[in-house]
N, C-alpha and C positions, 0 to 999 in steps of 0.2 A: 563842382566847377565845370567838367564834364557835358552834365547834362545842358549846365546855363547856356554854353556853348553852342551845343548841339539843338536845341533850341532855336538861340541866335542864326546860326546859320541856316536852319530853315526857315524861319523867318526871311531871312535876308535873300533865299532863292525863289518864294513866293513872291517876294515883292519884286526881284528882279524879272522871273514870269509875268505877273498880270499885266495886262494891259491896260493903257491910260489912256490911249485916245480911244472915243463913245463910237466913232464909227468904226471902229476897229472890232469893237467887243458887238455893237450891234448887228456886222458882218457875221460873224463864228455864233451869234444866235440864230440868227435868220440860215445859216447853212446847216449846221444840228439838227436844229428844229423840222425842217424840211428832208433832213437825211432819215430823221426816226420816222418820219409819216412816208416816205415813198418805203423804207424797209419794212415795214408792219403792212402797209397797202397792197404792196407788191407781192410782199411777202404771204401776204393771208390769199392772193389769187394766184398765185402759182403752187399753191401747196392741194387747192380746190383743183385745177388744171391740171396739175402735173398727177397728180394722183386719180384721174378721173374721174373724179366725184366722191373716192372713197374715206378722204380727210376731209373735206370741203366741199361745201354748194353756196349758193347767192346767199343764203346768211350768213356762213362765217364769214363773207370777203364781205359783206357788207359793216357786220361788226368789228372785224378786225379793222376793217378802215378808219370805221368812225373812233375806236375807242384808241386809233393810230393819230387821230387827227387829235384828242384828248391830250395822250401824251406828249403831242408835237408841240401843243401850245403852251404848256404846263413848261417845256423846257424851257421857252424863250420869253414869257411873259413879262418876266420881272424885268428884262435885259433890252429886247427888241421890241414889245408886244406880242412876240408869238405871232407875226401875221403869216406865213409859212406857207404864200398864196400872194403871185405879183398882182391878184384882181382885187384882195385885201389892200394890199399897200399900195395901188393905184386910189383907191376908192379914199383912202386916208389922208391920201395928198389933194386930190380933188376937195374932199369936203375940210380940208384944214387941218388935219391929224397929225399929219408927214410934211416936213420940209421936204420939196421938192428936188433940191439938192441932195437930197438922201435916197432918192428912190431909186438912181441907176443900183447903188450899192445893194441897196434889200433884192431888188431885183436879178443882180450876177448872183449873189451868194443864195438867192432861192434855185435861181437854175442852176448851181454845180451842186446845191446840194441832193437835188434828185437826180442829179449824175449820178455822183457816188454812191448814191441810196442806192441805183436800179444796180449800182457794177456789184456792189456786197451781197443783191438778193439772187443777179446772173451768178455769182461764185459759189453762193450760199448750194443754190441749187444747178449747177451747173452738171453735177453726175445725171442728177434725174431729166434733164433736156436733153443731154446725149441718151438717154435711154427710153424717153417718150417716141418719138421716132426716127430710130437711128439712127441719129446725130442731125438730121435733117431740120432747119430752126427755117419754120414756116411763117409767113405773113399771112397766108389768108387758106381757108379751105378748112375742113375736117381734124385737121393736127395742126392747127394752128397755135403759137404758142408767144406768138409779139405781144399779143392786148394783155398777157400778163403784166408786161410792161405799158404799156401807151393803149389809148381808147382806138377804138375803129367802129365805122358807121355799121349799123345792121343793114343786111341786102336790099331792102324795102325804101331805106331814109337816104332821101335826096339833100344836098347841100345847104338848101335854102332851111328846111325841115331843120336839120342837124344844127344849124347856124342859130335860129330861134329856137332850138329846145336848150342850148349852152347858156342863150342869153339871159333866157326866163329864169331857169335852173340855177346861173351865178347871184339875180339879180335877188332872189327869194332870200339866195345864202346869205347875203350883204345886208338885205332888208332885215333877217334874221336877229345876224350877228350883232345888228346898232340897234334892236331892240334890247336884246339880251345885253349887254352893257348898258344900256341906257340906265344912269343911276337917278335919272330926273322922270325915269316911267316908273313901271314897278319893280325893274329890274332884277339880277341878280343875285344871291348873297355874294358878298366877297368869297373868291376863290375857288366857285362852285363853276364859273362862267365857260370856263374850257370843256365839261359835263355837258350844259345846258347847247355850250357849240355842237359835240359831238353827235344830241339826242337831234339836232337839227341834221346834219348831216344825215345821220339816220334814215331819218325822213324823209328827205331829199330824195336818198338812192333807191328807197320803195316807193318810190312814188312817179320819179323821172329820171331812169337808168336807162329803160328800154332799148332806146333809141342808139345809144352810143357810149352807155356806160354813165356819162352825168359824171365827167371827172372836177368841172367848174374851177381846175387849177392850172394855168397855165404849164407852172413849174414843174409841177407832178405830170405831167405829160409831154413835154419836149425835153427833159431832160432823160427820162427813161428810153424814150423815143430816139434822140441820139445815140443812145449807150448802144441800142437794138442794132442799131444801122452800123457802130462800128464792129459790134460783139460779132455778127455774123448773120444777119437778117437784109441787109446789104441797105442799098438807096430804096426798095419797094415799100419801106414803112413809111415813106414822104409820097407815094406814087398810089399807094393801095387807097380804095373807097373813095375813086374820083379825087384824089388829090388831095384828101382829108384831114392832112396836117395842123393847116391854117385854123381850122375852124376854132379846134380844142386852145389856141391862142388870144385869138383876135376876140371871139365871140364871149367868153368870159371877160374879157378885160372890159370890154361892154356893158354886160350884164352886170357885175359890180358897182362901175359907177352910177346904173340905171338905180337898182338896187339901192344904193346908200342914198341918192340923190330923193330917191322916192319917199324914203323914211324921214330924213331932215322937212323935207316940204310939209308933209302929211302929219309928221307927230311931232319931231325934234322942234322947230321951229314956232311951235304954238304953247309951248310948255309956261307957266307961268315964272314969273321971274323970280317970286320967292319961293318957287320949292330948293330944295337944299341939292346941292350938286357934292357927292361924295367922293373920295377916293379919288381925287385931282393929282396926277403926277405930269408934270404938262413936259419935263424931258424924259419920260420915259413914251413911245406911242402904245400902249398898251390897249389891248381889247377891253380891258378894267375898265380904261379911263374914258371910252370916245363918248 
């Protein structure tokens, strides 16, 4: 009797927990989801940084990104789509994916979620910043230690440059992404799809990093980028590399919509009308389903 009890009432406190409204639960995925990818992101180039090369170089932060961006989608998939990227859930409203009335939401809960990502990986490592150079938390120069957190242009790359290497770079990722979901090309197996994102990203960042790091998320970098500015890095993370902020923003939400719009014209759009369209879940927006 005991047990039946004890049972019941945890039944009865889960159900009091869950949440029943969809934008509610699509919020706390899209926040998750984007907290594990700036914690594993951030994480994997502060550990290459901080240690000076001696745990890490450009391919664990590259791997650990991508295989950050893996688990990030893997979290929210079922729930949100895992778009964990405001240039994703712009690009899904644009081409029909996302109710537009839903986007401001994905979009707050992407950016607090790489708030708190970046404030878990400043605490996580917070000893070894005050110990990289005596406490001193640099924006630019030789000890610099912000781009762990947020992109910055290289000395070389001018505005215009950096604006068109985001947009190309998001538009590829977008172009990518809606092929690899595309269950009406050759697509990919179920479940595998968050993999086949990663192995793109991959890609991506050996190929168009150079320039600026190649972050192609807005979220993932103004959110981190705040955290900086209040942590102790002051206003010069919005002032540093000619005023470089904007770019890692505006110039991805761009390239996305280019990106998806590209794919739709080009393949989506000519597909025959009896090939079989799988794995349709039309209230969930999932990467499965676009």
């Amino acid at each position: 009797q005991d047990t039946k009890m004890s049972r019941k009432s945890r039944r009865s406190l889960k159900e009091k927990l869950a949440l029943k409204n969809s934008w509610a639960k699509e919020a706390l995925s899209e926040f998750l989801g984007t907290f594990v990818l700036v914690v594993l992101g951030c994480g994997s180039t502060a550990q290459a940084v901080l240690s000076r090369g001696a745990s890490g170089d450009i391919v664990s932060i590259v791997v650990g990104t991508a295989m950050g961006i893996v688990i990030a989608v893997y979290t929210g998939a079922g729930v949100s789509g895992g778009h964990v990227n405001p240039a994703v859930s712009l690009a899904m409203s644009v081409t029909g994916r996302l109710k537009w009335r839903k986007l401001p939401v994905y979009l707050l809960a992407q950016l607090l979620g790489g708030f708190v990502g970046a404030a878990a990986v400043f605490g996580v490592y917070h000893d070894a910043l005050m110990a990289y150079n005596g406490g001193a938390l640099e924006v630019t120069g030789p000890n610099a230690t912000a781009h762990i957190f947020a992109t910055y242009p290289s000395p070389f790359l001018s505005l215009a440059s950096g604006f068109a290497d985001q947009v190309l770079a998001t538009a590829l990722l977008l172009l990518g992404i809606f092929a690899i979901v595309d269950t009406r090309n050759n697509g990919t197996p179920k479940g595998l799809e968050p993999i086949a994102i990663g192995l793109l990203v991959t890609s991506l960042a050996f190929s168009l990093a150079l320039n600026s790091g190649g972050v192609m998320n807005p979220a993932r970098d103004l959110g981190p980028r705040l955290l900086t500015a209040i942590a102790g890095w002051g206003t010069e993370v919005f002032t540093a590399g000619n005023n470089w902020w904007w770019v890692p923003i505006v110039a991805p939400l761009l390239g996305g919509v280019l990106g998806a719009v590209i794919y739709v014209v080009f393949i989506e759009m000519h597909h025959s009308e009896t090939q079989p369209q799988e794995n349709v879940v039309c209230d969930k927006y999932q990467l499965t389903n676009v």
